[in-house]
Every structure is written in C-alpha cells, then in structure tokens.
C-alpha positions as CSV (number, residue, x, y, z in Angstrom):
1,X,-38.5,-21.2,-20.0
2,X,-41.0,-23.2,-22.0
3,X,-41.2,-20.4,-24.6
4,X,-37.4,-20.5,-24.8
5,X,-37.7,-24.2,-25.4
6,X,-40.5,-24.0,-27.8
7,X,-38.6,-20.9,-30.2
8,X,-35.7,-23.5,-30.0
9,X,-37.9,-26.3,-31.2
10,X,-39.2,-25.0,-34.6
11,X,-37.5,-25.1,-37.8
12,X,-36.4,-22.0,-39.3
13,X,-37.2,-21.1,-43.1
14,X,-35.2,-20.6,-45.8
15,X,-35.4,-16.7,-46.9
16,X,-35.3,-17.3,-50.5
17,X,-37.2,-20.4,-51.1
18,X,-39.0,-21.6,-47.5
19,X,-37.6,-24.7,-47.3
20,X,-35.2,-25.8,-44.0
21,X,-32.5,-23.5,-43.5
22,X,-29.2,-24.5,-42.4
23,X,-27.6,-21.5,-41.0
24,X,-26.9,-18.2,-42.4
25,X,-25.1,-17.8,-46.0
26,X,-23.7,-14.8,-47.1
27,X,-25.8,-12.6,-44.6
28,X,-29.2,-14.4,-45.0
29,X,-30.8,-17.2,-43.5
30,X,-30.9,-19.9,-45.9
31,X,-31.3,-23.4,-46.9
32,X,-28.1,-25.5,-48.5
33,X,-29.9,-25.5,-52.1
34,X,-30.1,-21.8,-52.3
35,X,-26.9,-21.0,-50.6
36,X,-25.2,-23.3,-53.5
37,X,-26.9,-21.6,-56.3
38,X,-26.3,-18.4,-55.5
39,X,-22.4,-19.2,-55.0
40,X,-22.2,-21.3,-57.9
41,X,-23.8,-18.2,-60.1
42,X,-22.0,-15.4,-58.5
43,X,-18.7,-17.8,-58.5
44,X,-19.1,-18.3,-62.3
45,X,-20.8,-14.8,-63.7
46,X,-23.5,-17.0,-64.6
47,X,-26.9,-15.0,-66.0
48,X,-30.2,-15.5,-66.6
49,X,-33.0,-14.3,-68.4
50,X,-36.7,-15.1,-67.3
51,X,-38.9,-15.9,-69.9
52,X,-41.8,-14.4,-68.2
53,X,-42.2,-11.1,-67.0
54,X,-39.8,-11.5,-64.4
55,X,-42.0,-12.7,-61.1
56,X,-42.5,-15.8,-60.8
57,X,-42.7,-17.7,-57.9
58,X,-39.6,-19.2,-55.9
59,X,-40.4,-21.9,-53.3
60,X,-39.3,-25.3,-52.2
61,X,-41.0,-27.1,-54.9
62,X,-40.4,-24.4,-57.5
63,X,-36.5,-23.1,-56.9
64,X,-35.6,-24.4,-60.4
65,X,-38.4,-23.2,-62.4
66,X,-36.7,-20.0,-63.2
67,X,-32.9,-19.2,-62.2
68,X,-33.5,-15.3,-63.5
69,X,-36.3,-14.7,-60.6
70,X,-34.5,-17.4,-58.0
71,X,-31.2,-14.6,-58.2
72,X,-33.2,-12.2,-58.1
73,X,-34.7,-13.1,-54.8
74,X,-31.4,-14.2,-53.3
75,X,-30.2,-10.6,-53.7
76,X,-33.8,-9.0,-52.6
77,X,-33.7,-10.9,-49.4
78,X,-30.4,-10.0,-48.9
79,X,-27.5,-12.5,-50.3
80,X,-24.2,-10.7,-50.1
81,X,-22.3,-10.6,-53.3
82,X,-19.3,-9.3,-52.1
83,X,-19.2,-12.5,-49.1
84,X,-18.4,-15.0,-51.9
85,X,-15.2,-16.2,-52.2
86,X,-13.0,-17.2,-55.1
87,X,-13.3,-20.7,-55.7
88,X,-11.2,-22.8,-54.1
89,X,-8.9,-25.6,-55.4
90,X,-10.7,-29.3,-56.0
91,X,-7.3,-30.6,-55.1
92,X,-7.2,-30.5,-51.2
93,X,-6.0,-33.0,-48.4
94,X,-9.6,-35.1,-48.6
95,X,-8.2,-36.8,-51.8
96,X,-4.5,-37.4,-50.9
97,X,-4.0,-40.7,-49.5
98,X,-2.2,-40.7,-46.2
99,X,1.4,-42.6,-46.1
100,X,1.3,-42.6,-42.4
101,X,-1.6,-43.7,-40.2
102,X,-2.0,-40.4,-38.0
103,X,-3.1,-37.7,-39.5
104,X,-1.2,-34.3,-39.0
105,X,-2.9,-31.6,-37.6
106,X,-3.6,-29.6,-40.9
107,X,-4.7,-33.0,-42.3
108,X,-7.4,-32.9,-39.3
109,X,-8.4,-29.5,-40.2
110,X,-9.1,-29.7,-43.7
111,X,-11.0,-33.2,-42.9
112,X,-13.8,-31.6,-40.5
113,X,-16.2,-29.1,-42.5
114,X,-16.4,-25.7,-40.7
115,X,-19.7,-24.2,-39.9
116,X,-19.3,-21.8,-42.4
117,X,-18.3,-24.2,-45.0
118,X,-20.6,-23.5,-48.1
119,X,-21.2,-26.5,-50.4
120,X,-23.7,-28.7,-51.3
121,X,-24.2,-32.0,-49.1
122,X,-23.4,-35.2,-51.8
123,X,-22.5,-38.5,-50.7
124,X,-19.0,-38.0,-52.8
125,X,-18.3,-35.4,-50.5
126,X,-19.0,-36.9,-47.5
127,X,-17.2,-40.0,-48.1
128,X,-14.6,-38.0,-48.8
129,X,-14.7,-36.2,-45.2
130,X,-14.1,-39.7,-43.7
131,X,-10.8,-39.9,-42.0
132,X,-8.8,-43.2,-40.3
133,X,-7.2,-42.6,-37.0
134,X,-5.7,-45.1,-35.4
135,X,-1.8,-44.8,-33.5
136,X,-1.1,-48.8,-33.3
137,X,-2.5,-49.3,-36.9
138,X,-0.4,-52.0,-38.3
139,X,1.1,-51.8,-42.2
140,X,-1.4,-54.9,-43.0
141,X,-4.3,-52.7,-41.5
142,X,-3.7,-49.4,-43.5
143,X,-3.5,-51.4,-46.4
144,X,-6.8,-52.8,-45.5
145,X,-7.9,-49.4,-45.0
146,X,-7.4,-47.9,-48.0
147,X,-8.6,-50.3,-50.5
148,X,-12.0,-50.4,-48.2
149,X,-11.6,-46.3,-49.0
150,X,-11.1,-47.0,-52.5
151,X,-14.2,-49.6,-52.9
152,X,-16.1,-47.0,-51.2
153,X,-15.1,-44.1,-53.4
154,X,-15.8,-46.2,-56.8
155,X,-19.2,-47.1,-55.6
156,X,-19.9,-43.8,-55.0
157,X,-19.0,-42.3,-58.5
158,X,-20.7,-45.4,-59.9
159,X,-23.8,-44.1,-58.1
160,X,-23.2,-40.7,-59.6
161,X,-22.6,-41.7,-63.3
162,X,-25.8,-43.9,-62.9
163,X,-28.0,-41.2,-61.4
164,X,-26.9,-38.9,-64.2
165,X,-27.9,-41.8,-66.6
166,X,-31.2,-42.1,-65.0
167,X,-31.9,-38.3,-65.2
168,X,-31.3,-38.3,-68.4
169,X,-33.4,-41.4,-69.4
170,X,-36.2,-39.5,-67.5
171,X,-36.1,-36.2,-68.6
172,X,-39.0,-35.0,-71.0
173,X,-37.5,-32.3,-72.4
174,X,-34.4,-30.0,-72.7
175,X,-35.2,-28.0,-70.1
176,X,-35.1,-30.7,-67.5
177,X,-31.6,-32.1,-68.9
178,X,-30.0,-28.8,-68.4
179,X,-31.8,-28.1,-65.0
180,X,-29.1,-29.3,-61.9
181,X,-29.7,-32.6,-60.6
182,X,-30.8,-31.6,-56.8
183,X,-32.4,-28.6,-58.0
184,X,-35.6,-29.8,-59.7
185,X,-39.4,-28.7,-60.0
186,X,-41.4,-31.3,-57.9
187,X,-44.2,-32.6,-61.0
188,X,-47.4,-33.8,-59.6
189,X,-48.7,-36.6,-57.2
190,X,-47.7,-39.8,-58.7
191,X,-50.1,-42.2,-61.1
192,X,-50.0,-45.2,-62.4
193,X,-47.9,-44.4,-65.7
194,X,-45.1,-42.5,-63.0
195,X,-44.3,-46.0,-61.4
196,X,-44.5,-48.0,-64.6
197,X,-41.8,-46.0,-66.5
198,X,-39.8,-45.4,-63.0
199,X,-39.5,-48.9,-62.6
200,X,-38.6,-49.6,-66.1
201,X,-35.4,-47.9,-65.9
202,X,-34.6,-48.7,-62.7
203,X,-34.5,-52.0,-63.3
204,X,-32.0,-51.4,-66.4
205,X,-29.7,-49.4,-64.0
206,X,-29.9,-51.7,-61.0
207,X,-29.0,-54.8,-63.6
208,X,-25.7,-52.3,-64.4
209,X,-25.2,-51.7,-61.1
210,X,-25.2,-55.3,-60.6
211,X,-22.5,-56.0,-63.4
212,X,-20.2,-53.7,-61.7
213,X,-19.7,-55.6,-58.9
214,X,-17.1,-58.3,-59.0
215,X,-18.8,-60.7,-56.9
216,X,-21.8,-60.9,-58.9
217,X,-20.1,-61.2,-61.9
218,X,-17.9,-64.2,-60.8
219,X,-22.0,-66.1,-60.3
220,X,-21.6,-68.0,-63.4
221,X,-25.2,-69.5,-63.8
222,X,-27.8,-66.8,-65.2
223,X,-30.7,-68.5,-62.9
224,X,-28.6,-67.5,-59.7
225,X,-28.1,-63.9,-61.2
226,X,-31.7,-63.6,-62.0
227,X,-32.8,-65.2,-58.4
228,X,-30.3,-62.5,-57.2
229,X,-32.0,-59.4,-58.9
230,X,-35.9,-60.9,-58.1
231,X,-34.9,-60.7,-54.7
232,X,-33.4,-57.5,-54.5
233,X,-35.3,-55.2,-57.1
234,X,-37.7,-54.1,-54.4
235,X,-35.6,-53.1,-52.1
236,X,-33.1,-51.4,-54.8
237,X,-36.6,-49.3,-55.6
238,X,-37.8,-48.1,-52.2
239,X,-34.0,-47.5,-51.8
240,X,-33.2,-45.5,-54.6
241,X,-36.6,-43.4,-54.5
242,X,-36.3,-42.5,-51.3
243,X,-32.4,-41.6,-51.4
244,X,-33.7,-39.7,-54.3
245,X,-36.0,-38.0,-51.4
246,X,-32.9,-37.0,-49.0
247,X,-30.9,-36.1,-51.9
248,X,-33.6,-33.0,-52.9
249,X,-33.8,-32.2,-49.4
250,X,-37.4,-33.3,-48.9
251,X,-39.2,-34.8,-45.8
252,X,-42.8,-34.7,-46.1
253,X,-43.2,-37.1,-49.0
254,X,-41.4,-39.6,-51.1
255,X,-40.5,-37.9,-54.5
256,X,-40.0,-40.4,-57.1
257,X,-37.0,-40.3,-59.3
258,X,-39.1,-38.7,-62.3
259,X,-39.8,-36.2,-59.4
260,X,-43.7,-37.3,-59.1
261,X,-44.3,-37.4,-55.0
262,X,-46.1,-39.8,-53.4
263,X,-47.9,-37.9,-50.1
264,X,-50.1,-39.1,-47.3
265,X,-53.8,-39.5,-48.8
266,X,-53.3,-39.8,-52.4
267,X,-53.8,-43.3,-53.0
268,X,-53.4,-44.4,-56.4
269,X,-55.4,-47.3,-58.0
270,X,-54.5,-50.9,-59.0
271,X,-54.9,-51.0,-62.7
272,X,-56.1,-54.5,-64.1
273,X,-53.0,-56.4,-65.3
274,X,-50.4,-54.2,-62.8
275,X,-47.7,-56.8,-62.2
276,X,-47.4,-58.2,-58.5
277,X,-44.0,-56.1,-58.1
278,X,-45.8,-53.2,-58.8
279,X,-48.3,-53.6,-56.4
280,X,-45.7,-54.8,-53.5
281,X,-44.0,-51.7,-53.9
282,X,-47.5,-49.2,-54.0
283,X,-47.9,-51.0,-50.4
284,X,-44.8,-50.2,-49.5
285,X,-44.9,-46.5,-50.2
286,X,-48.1,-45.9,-49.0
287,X,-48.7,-48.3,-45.8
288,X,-50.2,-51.6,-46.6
289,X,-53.2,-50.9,-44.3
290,X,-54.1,-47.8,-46.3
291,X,-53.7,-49.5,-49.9
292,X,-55.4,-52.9,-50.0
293,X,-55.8,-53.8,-53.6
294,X,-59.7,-54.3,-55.0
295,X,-61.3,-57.1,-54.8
C-alpha cells in the first residue's frame, strides 16, 4: 500500500523536455509546453533548421533554444503525427454572450475543457471558460453579469498587449522577439543590472496600466496619482515577476521578466547608491532574514 501511495505521490516527467507532465499528448507523456509546440508545428507545416549540427540539448530551461532539435525529439520519443487534428474554429460558444441566464446543455459542454483538450493554459483562455449559472437570475443581474465579464475580458487582453510590450522592450536581440512568449530559454541567476532594467520598464507599463483604468483617471490631482503608484509599485513587481513564473510553468524559482531566475542561495549584493525600492524588493524575493543589507 505505501508503495502504491508513494508511485502516486511523485511527479511524472515530461518525455521531450523533463519538465511536469500533464497527461499524455498524442501518444507520449508530456508536459503543456511541448504538447503545444508540437501541435502548433504539425498544425501549421511549420520547419526548422538547426543551426548546429543538429543535437542540441532540449530540457526545461532550454525547450526554445532550438525548434529543429525540440521536433525532432517530440517525434523520437514518440509524438504522433497522424493524432493531430485540424484546427479548430476560434469562434466557439466561450465568446457568444448568453441571451438567457441558463446555459443549454451544448453551451455546458463546450464551457468545461475535456481531459484531452490540447492547448496552452493562458489567463484569456481561462477567463473565457468561466460560465454564469443561475435559474432565478433577475434581468438587472445578467446585466450585471456581463459587463463584470466584459471588464474582466478587457483587463485581460490589456495584460496581454502589455506583456507583449514588455517582451519586446526586453528582448536583446532578434532571436528573442521571434521566440514565443511562454516558451523562452531561462538566462542566468539574476544581478544587480537584471533588477535595475526590469524595474525600469515595469514601472513604465504599470503607470499604462494605471491610465487604463477609469477610476484612476477620474483622480484629478497628480500627488494622489503619484501617492497611488508609490504604494503599489512593489506589489505590481513581485506580482508581475512571479505571474511571469506560473506563466513559464516554473516552480523552483522566481524567473524575472527578462527571464534571469532568482533561486534559493544566490544572494545578490547591495550596490552603493541602490535605491530603497530596490532593496525592499531583493528582500522580498529572497527572505529578509537571508538578505540583510551591509552595514
């Protein structure tokens, strides 16, 4: 029994790239990330050529270094080819709005992922999945309903026109713009010069973020707006990094939006002249006990 419980207790790996698998995909065990890239590049003909000599190495923290060898590998382990189906339709009953305030049963259906449902976790999508049921829901109520729906849905493609706006404002080189957004090459352990130009532009796209919102922009004095963003800019980084984090499907560390990690036991320095934020955020990250400043 206690072997039984223990086999049940450990994560399985990913057969292409080691990270958590999901399930099986197309015949092989396999985590979401490789599952999607493999449908997306069978889906589309899509092919690549490695620039190397065709073996290089396809892990967790490596999946987007080369797409030639990553296919390559899906297929060696096993992906089926012939197991991917067209692609479907965008237009489907997640984004119809819903005159009456029961769903039908086909409605129900198509709101609930199946297990062998292959796409790519995003918040879009799973606020999408999110369904009102309610028999003695009154006209006032649906109304109220669907303009919370349709707040939620503009915040989320504001968060994914500003995370395509920070990936671009981050990127070093061509490579990175053309590489897919939650399939990325994990850099190094993060320094000082990481969190300095990380925080620069998040602070841009948070003061964006901000303008979008009607509420804020009704605050007519600047020293309220600016009170406003002091207090929240902290929070707004830890928030964003470590959604950043979830989004790439890591656990074991914090990855930083310019994809440095931060991991237990590499403890960056204070730098003379590092601004107060800077250093509230470093002892955040890392545990306050762990990270005293010098002094």
């Amino acid at each position: 029994m206690n072997g039984v419980l223990e086999s049940l207790s450990q994560t399985e790996e990913c057969s292409v790239c080691g990270d958590v698998a999901d399930g099986y995909h197309y015949g092989v065990l396999s985590c979401r990330g490789c599952n999607a890239f493999f449908r997306r590049a069978i889906t589309y003909g899509l092919t690549f050529t490695c620039r190397r000599d065709g073996n290089c190495r396809v892990d967790k923290n490596a999946r987007c270094a080369c797409r030639a060898c990553r296919l390559k590998k899906c297929e060696k382990v096993g992906m089926d080819r012939r197991a991917v189906q067209p692609r479907r339709d965008s237009g489907n009953d997640h984004n119809k709005t819903e005159s009456d305030s029961s769903l039908s049963e086909s409605a129900k259906s198509s709101a609930q992922p199946s297990p062998s449902d292959d796409f790519l976790a995003s918040p879009q999508s799973s606020f999408q999945a999110l369904t009102v049921k309610d028999e003695d829901a009154s006209p006032s109520s649906s109304v109220e309903t669907h303009v919370i729906q349709g707040l939620i849905t503009k915040l989320v493609e504001d968060y994914r026109l500003q995370r395509r706006k920070r990936r671009m404002m981050l990127c070093n080189n061509v490579e990175e713009m053309l590489c897919d957004e939650l399939e990325v090459q994990l850099k190094r352990p993060a320094e000082g010069a990481d969190f300095a130009s990380v925080f620069k532009v998040q602070m841009v796209l948070m003061f964006e973020w901000a303008q979008k919102l009607n509420e804020f922009r009704t605050i007519k004095s600047a020293e309220d707006k600016s009170k406003i963003l002091r207090s929240f800019a902290i929070r707004y980084l830890l928030l964003d990094n470590v959604f950043h984090s979830i989004e790439l499907g890591v656990r074991d560390k914090i990855v930083l939006v310019n994809n440095a990690f931060i991991t237990p036991g590499h403890i960056p320095h204070f730098y003379p002249g590092e601004s107060a934020d800077s250093r509230t955020v470093k002892l955040m990250m890392y545990g306050e006990s762990q990270n005293r400043p010098p002094p």
